[in-house]
MDTraj code that builds the backbone (N, CA, C; nanometers):
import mdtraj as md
import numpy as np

residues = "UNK UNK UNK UNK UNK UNK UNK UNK UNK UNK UNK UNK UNK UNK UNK UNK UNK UNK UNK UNK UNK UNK UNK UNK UNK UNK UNK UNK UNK UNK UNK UNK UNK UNK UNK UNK UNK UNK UNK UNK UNK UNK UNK UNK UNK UNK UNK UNK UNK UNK UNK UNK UNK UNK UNK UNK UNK UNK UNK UNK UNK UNK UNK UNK UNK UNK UNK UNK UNK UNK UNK UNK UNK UNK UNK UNK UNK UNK UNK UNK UNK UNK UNK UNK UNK UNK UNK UNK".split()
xyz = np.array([
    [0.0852, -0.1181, 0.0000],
    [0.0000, 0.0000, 0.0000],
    [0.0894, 0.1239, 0.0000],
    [0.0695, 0.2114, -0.1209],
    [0.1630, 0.3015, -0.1235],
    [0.1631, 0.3856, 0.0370],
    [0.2306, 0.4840, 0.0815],
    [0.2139, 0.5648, 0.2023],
    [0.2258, 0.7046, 0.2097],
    [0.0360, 0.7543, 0.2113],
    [0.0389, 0.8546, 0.2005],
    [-0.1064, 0.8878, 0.3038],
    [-0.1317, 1.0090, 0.3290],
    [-0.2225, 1.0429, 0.4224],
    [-0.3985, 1.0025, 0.3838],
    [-0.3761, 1.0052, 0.2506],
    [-0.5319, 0.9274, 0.2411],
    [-0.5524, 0.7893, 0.2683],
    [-0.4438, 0.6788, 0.3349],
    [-0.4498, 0.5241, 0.3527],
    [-0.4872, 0.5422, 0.5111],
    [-0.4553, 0.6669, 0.5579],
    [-0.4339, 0.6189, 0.6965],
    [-0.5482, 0.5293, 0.7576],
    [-0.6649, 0.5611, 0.7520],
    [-0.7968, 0.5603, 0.7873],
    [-0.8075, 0.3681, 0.7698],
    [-0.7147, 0.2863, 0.6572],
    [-0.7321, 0.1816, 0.6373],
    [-0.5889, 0.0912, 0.7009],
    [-0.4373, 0.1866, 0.7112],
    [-0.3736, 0.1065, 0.7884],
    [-0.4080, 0.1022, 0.9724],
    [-0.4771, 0.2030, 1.0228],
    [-0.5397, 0.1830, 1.1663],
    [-0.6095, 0.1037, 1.1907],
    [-0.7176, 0.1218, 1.0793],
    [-0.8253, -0.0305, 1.0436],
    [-0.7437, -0.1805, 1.0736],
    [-0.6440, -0.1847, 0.9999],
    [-0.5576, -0.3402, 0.9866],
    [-0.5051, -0.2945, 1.0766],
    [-0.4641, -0.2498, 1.1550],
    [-0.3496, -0.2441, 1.2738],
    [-0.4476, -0.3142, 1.3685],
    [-0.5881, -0.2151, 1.3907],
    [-0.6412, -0.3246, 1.5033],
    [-0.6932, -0.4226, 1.4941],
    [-0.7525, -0.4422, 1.3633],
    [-0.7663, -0.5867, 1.3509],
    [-0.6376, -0.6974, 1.3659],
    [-0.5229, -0.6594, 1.3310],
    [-0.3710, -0.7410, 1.3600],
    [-0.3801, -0.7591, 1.4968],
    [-0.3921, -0.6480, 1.6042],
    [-0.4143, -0.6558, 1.7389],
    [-0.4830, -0.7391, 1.7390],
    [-0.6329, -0.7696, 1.7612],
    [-0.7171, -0.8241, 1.8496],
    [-0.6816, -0.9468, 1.7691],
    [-0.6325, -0.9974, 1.6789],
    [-0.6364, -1.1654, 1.6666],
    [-0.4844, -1.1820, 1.6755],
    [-0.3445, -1.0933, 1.6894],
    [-0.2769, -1.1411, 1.7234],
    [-0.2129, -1.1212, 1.9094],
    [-0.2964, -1.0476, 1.9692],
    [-0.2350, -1.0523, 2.0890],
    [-0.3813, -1.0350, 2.1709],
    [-0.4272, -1.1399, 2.1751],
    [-0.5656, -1.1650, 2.3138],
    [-0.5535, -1.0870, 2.4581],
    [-0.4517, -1.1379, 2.4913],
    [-0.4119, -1.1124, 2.6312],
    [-0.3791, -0.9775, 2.6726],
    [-0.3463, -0.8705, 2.5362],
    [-0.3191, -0.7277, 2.5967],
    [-0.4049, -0.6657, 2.6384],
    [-0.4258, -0.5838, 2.7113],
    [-0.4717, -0.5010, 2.7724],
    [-0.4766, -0.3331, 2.6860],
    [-0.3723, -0.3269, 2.6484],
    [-0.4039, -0.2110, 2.5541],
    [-0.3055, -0.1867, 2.4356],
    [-0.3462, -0.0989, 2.3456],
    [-0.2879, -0.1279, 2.2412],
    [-0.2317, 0.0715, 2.2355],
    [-0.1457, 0.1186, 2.1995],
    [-0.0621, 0.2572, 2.2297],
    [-0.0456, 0.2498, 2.0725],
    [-0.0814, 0.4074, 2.0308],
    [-0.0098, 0.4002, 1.8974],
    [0.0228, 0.5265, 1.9208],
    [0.1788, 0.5679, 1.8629],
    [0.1977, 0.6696, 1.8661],
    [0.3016, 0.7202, 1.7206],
    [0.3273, 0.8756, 1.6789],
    [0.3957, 0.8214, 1.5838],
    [0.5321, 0.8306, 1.6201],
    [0.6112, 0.8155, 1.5470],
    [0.7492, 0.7977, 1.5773],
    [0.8233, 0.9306, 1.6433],
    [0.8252, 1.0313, 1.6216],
    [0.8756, 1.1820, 1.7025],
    [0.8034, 1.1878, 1.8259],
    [0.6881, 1.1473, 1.8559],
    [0.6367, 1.1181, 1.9541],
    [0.6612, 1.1107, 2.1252],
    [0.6811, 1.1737, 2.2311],
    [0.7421, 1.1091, 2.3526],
    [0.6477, 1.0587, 2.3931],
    [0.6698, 0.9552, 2.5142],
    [0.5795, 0.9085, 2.5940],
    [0.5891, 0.8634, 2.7175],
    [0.5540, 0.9260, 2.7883],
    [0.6225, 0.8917, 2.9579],
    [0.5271, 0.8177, 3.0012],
    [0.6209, 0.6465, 2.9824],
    [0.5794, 0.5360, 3.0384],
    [0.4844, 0.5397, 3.1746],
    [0.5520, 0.5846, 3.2631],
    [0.5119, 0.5894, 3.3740],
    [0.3933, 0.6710, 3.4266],
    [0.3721, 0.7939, 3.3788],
    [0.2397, 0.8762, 3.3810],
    [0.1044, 0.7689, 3.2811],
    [0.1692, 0.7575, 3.1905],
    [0.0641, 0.6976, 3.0484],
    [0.0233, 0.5938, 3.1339],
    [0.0938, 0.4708, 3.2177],
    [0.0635, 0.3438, 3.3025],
    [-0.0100, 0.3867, 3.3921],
    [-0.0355, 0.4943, 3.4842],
    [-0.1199, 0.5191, 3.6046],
    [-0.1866, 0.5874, 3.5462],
    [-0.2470, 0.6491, 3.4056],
    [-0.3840, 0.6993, 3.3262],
    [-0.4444, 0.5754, 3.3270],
    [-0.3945, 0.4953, 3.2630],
    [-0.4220, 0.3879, 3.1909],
    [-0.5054, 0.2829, 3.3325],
    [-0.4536, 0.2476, 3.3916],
    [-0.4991, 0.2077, 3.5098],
    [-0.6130, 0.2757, 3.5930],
    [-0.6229, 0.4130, 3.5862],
    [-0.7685, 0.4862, 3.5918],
    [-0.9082, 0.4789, 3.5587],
    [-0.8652, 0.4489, 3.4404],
    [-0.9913, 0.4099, 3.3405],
    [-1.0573, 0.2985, 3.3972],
    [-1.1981, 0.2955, 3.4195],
    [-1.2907, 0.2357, 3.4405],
    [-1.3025, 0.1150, 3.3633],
    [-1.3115, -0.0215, 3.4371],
    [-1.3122, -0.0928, 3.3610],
    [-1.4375, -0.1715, 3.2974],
    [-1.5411, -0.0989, 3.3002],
    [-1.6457, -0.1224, 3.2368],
    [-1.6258, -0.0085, 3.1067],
    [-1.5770, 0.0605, 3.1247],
    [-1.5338, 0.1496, 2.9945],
    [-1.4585, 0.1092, 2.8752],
    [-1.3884, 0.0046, 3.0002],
    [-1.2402, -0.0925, 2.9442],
    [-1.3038, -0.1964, 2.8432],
    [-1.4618, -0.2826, 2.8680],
    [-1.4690, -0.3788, 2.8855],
    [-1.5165, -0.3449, 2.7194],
    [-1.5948, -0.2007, 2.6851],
    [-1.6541, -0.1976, 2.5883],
    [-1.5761, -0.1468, 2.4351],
    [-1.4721, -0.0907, 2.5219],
    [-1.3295, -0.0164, 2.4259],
    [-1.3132, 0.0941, 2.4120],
    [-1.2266, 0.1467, 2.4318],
    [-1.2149, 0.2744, 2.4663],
    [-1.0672, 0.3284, 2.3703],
    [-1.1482, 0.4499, 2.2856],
    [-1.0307, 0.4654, 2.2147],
    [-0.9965, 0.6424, 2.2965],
    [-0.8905, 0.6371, 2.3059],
    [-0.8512, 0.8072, 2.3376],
    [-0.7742, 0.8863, 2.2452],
    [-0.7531, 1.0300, 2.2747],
    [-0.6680, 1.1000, 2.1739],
    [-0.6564, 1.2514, 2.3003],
    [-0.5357, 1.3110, 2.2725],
    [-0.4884, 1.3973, 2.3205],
    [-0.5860, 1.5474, 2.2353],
    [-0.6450, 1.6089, 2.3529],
    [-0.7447, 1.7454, 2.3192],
    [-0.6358, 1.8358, 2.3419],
    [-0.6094, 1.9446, 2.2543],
    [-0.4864, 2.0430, 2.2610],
    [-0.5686, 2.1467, 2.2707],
    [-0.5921, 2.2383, 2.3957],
    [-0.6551, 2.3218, 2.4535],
    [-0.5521, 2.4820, 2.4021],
    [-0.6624, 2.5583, 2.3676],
    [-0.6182, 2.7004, 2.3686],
    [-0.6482, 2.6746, 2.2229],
    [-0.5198, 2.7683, 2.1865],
    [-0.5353, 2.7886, 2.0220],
    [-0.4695, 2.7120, 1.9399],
    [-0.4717, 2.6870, 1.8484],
    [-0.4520, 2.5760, 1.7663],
    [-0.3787, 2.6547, 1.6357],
    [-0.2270, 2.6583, 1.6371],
    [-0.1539, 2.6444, 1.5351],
    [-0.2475, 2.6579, 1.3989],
    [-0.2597, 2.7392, 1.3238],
    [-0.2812, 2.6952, 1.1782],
    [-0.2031, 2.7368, 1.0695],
    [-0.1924, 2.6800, 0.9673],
    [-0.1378, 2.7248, 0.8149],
    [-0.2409, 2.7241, 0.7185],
    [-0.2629, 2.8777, 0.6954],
    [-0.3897, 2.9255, 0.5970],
    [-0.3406, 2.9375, 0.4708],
    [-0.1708, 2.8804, 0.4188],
    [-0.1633, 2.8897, 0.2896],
    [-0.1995, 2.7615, 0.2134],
    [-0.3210, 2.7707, 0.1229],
    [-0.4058, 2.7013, 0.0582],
    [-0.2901, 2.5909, -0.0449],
    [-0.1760, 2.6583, -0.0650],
    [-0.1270, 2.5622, -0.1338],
    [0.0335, 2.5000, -0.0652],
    [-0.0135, 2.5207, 0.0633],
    [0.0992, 2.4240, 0.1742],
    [0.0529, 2.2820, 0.1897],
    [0.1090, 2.1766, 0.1798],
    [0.1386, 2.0928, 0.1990],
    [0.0783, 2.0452, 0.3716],
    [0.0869, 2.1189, 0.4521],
    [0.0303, 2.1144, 0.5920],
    [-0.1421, 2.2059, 0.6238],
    [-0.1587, 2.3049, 0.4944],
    [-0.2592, 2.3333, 0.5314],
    [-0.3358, 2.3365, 0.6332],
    [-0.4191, 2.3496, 0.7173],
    [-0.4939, 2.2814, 0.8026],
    [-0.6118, 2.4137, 0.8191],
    [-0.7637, 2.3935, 0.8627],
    [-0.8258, 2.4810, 0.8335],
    [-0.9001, 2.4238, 0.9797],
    [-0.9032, 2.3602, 1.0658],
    [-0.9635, 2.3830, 1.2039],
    [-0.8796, 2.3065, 1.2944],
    [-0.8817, 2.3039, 1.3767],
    [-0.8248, 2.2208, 1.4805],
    [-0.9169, 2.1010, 1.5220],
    [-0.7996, 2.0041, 1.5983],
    [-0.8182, 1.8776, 1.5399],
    [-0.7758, 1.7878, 1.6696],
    [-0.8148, 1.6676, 1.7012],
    [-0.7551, 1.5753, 1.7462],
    [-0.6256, 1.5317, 1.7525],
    [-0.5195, 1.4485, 1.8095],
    [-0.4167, 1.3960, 1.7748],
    [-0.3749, 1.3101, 1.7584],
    [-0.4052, 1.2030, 1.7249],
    [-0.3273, 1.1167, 1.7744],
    [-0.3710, 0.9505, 1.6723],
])
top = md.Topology()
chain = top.add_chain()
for i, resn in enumerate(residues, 1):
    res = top.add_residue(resn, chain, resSeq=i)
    for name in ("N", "CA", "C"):
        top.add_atom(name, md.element.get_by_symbol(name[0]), res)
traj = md.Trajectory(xyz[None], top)
């Protein structure tokens, strides 16, 4: 599959389907992209918060970036972006 921003929507698709029939036993599945940090240790005691009837039904999250939101209003940039957005 070539790799470009219109597949994404179908390699997340196969990612969790790869998850749930290749690893039963996890508990959760982290995607992040590669520049990404992630402090193990905070992310493990969120993660452990969560309700596990919340747990039981699936629970997807994403980081809300509060205040103002970065944009690029030149129509023929490559990053464009015209509202703010989710992350993750």
């Amino acid at each position: 599959m070539e790799e470009n921003k219109y597949h994404l929507t179908v390699k997340n698709l196969r990612l969790l389907k790869w998850f749930i029939k290749n690893c039963p036993r996890a508990d959760f599945l982290i995607k992040a992209d590669d520049d990404a940090f992630l402090n193990i240790p905070v992310l493990n005691a969120y993660l452990h918060t969560i309700n596990s009837t919340i747990l039981s039904k699936g629970y997807i999250g994403g980081l809300v970036h509060e205040g103002r939101a970065a944009h690029s209003r030149n129509p023929f940039s490559k990053w464009e972006d015209r509202f703010p957005y989710i992350h993750g």
